[in-house]
C-alpha positions as CSV (number, residue, x, y, z in Angstrom):
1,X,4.1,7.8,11.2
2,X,7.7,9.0,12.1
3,X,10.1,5.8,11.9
4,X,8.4,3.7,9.5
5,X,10.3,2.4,6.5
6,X,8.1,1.9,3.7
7,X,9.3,0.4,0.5
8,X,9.2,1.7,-2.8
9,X,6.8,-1.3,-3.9
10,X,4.3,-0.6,-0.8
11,X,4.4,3.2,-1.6
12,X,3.3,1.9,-4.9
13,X,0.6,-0.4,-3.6
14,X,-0.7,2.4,-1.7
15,X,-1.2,5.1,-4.0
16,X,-3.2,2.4,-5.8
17,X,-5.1,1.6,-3.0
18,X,-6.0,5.1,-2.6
19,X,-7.4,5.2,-6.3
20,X,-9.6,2.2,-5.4
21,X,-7.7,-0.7,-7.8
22,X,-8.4,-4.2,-6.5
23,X,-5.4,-6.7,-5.9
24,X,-5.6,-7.7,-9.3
25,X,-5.4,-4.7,-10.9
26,X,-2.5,-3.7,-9.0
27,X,-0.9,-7.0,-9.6
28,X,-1.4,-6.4,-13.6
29,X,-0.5,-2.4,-13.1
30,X,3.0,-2.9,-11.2
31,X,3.7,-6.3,-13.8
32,X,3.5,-8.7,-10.5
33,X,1.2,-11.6,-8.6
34,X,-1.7,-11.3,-6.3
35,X,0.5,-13.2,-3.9
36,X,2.7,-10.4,-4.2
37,X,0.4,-8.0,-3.9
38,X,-1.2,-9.8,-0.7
39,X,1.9,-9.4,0.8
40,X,3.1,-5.7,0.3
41,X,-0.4,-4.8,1.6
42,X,-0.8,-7.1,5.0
43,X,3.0,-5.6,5.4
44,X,1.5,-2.4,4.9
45,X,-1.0,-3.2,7.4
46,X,1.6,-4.7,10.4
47,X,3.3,-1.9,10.1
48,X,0.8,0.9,10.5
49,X,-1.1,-1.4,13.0
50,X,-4.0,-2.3,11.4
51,X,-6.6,-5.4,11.2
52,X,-7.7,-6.6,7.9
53,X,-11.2,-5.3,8.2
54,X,-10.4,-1.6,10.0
55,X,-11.8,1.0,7.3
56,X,-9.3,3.6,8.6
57,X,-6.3,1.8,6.5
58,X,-7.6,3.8,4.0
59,X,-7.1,6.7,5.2
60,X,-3.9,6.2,7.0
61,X,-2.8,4.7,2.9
62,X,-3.8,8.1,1.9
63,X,-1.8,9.1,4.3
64,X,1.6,7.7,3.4
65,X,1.1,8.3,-0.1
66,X,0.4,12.4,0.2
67,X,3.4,12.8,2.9
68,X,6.0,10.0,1.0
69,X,6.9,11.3,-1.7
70,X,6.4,8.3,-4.2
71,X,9.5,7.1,-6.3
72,X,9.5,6.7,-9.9
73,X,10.3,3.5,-11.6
C-alpha cells in the first residue's frame, strides 16, 4: 500500500471498522453524519481498489490501521 494518502478521518473510520462498529456508530463515535461516514469509507474503498461487497476490505482495513500509525485527536 506504498503511495496511498489516507486521512486522518479515514484512519479513524478504519480502525472502527476493524472493531466491527456500524456507520452509525461511527458517525456518533467521531461526532459526525452517516453521510460523512459513507463517504470516508467508499473513499477508503477507491483507493485500496475495492467493490462494496469484496469481504477482503476488511482485512486490507486492518491493514492500514496496524501499519498507519493512527493520529490522536
Amino acid at each position: 500500500m506504498p503511495g496511498f494518502f489516507f486521512t486522518p478521518r479515514e484512519i479513524q473510520a478504519a480502525g472502527l471498522v476493524k472493531e466491527g462498529k456500524t456507520t452509525k456508530e461511527i458517525a456518533e463515535l467521531l461526532v459526525s453524519t452517516t453521510d460523512v461516514i459513507d463517504f470516508h469509507r467508499k473513499n477508503l474503498r477507491k483507493k485500496l481498489d475495492l467493490k462494496k461487497s469484496q469481504q477482503p476490505a476488511v482485512k486490507r482495513l486492518v491493514w492500514i490501521y496496524c501499519y498507519i500509525k493512527p493520529l490522536d485527536f
